[in-house]
C-alpha positions in Angstrom: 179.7 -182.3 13.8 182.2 -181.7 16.6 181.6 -178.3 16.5 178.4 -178.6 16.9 178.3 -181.0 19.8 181.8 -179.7 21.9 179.6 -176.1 22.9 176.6 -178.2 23.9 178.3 -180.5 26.2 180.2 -177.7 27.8 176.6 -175.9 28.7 175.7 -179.3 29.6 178.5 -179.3 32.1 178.0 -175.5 33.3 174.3 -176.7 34.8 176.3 -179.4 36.8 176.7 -176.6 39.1 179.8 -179.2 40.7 178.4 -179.5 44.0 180.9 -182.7 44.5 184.1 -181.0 44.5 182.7 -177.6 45.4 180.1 -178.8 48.6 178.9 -176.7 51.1 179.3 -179.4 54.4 182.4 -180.1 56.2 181.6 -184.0 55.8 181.4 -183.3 51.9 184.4 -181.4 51.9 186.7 -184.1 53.5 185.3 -186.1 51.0 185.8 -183.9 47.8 189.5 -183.9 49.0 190.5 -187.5 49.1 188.6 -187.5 45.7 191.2 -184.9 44.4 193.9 -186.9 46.4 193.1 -190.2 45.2 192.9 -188.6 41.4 196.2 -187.1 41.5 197.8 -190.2 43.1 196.4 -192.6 40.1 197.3 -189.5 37.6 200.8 -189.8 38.6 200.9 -193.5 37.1 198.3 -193.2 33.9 199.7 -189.6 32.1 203.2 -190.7 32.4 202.3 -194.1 30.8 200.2 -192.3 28.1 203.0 -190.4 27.5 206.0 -193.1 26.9 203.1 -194.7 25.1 202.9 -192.2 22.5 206.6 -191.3 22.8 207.3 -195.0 22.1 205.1 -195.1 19.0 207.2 -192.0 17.9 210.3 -193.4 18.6 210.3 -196.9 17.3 208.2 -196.4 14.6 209.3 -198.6 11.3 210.5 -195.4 9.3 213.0 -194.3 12.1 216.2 -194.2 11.4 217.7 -193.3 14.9 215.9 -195.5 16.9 218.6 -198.6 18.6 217.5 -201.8 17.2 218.1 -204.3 19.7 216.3 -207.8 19.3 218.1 -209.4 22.3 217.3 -207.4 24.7 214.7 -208.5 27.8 215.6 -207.2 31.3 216.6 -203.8 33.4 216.4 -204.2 37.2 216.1 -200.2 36.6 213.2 -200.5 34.8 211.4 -203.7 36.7 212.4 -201.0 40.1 210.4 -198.4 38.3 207.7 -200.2 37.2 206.7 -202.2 40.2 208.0 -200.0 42.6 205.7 -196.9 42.2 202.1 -198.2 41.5 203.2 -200.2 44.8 204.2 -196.7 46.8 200.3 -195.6 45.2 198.4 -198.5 46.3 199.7 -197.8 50.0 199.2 -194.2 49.9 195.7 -194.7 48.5 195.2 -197.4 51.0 196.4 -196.0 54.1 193.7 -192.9 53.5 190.8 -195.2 52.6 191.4 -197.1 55.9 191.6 -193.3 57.5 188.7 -192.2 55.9 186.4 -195.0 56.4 187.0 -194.5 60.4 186.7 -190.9 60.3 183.9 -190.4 58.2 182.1 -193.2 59.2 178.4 -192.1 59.0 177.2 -193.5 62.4 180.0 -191.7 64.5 179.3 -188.4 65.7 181.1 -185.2 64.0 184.4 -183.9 66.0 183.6 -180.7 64.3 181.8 -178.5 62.4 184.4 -177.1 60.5 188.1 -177.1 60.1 189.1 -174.9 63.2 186.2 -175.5 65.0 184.9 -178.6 67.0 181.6 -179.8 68.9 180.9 -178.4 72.1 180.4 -181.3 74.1 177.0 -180.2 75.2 175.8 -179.3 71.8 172.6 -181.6 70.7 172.6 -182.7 66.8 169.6 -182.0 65.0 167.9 -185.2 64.1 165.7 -185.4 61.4 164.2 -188.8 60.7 164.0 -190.0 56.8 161.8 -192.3 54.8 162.0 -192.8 51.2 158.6 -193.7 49.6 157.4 -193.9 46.0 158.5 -192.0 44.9 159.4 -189.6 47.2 160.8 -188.3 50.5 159.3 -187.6 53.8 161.1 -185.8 56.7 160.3 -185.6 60.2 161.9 -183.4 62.7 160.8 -185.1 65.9 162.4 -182.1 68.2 160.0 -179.6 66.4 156.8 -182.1 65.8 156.6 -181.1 61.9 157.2 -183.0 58.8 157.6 -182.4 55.4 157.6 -184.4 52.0 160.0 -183.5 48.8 161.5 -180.2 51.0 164.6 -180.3 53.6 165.8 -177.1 55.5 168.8 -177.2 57.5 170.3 -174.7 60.2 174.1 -174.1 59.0 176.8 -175.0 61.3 174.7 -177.6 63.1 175.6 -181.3 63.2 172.8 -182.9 61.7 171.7 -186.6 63.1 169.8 -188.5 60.1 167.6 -191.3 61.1 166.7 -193.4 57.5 164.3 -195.7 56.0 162.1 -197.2 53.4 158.5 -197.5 53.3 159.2 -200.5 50.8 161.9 -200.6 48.1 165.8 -199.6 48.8 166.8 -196.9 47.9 169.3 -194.2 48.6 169.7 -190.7 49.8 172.2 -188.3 48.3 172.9 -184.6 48.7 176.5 -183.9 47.4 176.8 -180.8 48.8 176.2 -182.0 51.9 178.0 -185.4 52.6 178.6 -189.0 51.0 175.1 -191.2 49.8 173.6 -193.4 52.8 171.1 -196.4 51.4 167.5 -196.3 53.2 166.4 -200.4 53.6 162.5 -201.6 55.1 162.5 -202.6 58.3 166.1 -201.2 58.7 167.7 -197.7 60.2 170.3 -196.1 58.8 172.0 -193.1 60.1 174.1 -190.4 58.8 176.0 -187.6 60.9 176.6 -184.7 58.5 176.9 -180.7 58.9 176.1 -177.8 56.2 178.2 -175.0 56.6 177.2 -172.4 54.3 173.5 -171.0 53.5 171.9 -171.4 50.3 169.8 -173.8 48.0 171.4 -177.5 46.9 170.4 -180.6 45.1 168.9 -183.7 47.1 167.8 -186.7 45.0 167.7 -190.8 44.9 170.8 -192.0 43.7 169.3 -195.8 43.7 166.6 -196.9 40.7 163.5 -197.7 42.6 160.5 -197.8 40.0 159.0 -196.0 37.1 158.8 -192.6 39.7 162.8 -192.8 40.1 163.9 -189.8 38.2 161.6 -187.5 40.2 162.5 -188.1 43.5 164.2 -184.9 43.9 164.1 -182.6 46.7 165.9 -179.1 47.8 167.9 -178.7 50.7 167.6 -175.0 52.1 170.2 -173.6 54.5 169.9 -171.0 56.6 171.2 -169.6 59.8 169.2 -169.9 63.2 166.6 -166.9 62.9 165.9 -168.1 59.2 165.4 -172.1 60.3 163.0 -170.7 63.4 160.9 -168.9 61.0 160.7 -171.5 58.8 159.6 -173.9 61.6 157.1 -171.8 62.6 155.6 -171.0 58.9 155.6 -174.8 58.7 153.5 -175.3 62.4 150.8 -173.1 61.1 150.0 -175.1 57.5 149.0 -178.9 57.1 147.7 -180.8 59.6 148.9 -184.1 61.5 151.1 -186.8 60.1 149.6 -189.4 61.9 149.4 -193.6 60.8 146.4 -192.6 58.1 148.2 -190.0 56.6 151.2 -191.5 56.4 149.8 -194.4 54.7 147.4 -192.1 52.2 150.9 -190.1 51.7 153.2 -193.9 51.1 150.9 -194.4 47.8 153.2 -194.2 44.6 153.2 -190.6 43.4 155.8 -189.0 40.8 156.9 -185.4 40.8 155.2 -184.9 43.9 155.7 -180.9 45.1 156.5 -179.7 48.6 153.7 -180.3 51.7 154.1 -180.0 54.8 152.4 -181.5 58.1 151.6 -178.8 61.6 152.3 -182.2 63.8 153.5 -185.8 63.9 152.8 -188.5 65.6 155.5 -189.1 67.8 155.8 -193.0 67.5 155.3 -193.0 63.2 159.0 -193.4 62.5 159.7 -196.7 65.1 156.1 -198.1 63.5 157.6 -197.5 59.9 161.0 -199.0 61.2 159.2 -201.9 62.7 156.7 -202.4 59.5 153.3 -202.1 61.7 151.6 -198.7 60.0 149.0 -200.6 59.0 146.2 -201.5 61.7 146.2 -204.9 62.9 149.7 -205.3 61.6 151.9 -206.8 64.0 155.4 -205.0 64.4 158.5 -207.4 63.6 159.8 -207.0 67.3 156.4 -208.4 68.7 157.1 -210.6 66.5 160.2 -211.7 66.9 159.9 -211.9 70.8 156.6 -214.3 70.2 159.3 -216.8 67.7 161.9 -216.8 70.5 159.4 -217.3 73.3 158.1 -220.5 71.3 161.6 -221.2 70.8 162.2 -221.3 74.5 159.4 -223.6 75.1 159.7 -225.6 72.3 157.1 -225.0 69.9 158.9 -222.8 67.2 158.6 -223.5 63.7 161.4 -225.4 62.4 163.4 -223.7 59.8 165.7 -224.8 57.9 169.3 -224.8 59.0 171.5 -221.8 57.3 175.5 -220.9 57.6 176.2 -218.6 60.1 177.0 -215.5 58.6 177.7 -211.9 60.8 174.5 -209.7 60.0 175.0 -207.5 57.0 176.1 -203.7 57.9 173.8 -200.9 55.7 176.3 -199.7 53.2 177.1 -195.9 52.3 179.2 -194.6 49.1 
């Protein structure tokens, strides 16, 4: 039976294709390397103990003869050094490059490069592309070029990328491991992630968060390719679809699996702040109107009374 199931789960792992430890953005790769890091740190504490464990077993078993019998025995400050000493040397190491990794690869911060060796001229503009996660599905707007696309993401290499995200409902969460850490997508909430590809080719993009019955479908391919390739592509893209305007969007939001590629020749300009601010819909007002007419009835006097709750600091969108 083993036999049987050992060469299907090494075929199983061959389709992996590894993108994690073998990405293709600089973001990624910092990442991929405190993984490896942080797994050779906590190896350094788990094979050694597996292997006294076993070595024990051998040792003091009942039919040994040569083991040292002593029944008394219940203390060495060499041993209590040992033991406490280096899982505490592991927990600082491992803490020390969390705390530096959270502040460099913070996904709101800007890149300092692009690649090792090679930093951001201060001039240079990110490409943003604005994201909204639908069921289930993924739209993407690129604002700079006035096109859009649903279930397809091309990216120029070696070209900060500025992601703008969302949800038209549910939360969910975007993930491309090739290209840099998951970022979760909330209604009425932008998140943003700050990531750079560095090498061209074709890689996984998916949901990494269960959102409904269309979950396992909302997949998507990330194409990279140099300046000319991304141009044409623009271009090819201006002169299908049509515009991605408050009616199509909505038509578009309806829940959908295993939806293929489209595209859209424009956008409306002001779609992603009305998705933000949850007023698509016509007649619906957005939250900010509506916030600025609770604290102008607060002001006078005539808000709604709510009941009191602790004061907590507002809750920051969270990224693995």
């Amino acid at each position: 039976m083993i036999r049987r199931i050992a060469p299907l789960a090494l075929l199983l792992l061959g389709g992996c294709g590894l993108q994690v430890l073998d990405p293709a953005g600089d973001v990624a790769s910092q990442q991929a390397q405190i993984l490896i890091i942080s797994t050779v740190l906590m190896l350094v504490i788990i094979v050694p103990v597996m292997a006294l464990t076993v070595f024990f077993a051998w040792r003091y078993r009942a039919s040994s003869k040569t083991a040292e019998h002593r029944p008394d025995w219940d203390h060495s400050t060499g041993l209590e050094l040992i033991i406490w000493s280096a899982p505490l040397l592991i927990i600082i190491m491992l803490g020390a490059i969390t705390w530096i990794s959270t502040h460099t690869l913070d996904p709101y911060r800007r890149l300092e490069r692009i690649a090792p060796g090679r930093t951001i001229a201060a001039h240079a503009k990110p490409l943003e592309i604005q994201v909204v996660s639908l069921d289930w599905k993924w739209l993407f707007i690129y604002p700079e070029q006035g096109i859009a696309t649903v279930n397809q993401l091309a990216l120029p290499v070696d070209r900060e990328v500025r992601f703008r995200l969302t949800s038209g409902n549910v939360m969910n969460s975007f993930y491309v491991p090739a290209l840099a850490g998951q970022i979760y997508t909330m209604a009425g909430m932008e998140t943003k992630l700050h990531a750079v590809l560095n090498r061209p080719g074709v890689f996984e993009g998916f949901s990494a968060n269960y959102s409904g019955a269309g979950f396992s479908g909302m997949h998507f391919k990330v194409a990279g390719m140099d300046d000319a390739g991304f141009a044409r592509w623009v271009e090819k893209t201006r002169q299908g679809g049509g515009l991605l305007d408050r009616q199509a969007y909505l038509a578009a939001a309806r829940p959908s699996e295993n939806v293929p590629p489209g595209y859209w020749s424009s956008v409306d300009p002001q779609l992603f702040a009305r998705i933000v601010d949850m007023c698509v819909e016509p007649g619906k007002p957005c939250m900010t109107e509506t916030m600025k007419h609770d604290m102008a009835g607060s002001a006078t006097g005539h808000a709604m009374h709510m009941p009191a709750s602790p004061t907590q600091p507002p809750a920051h969108p969270s990224h693995r």
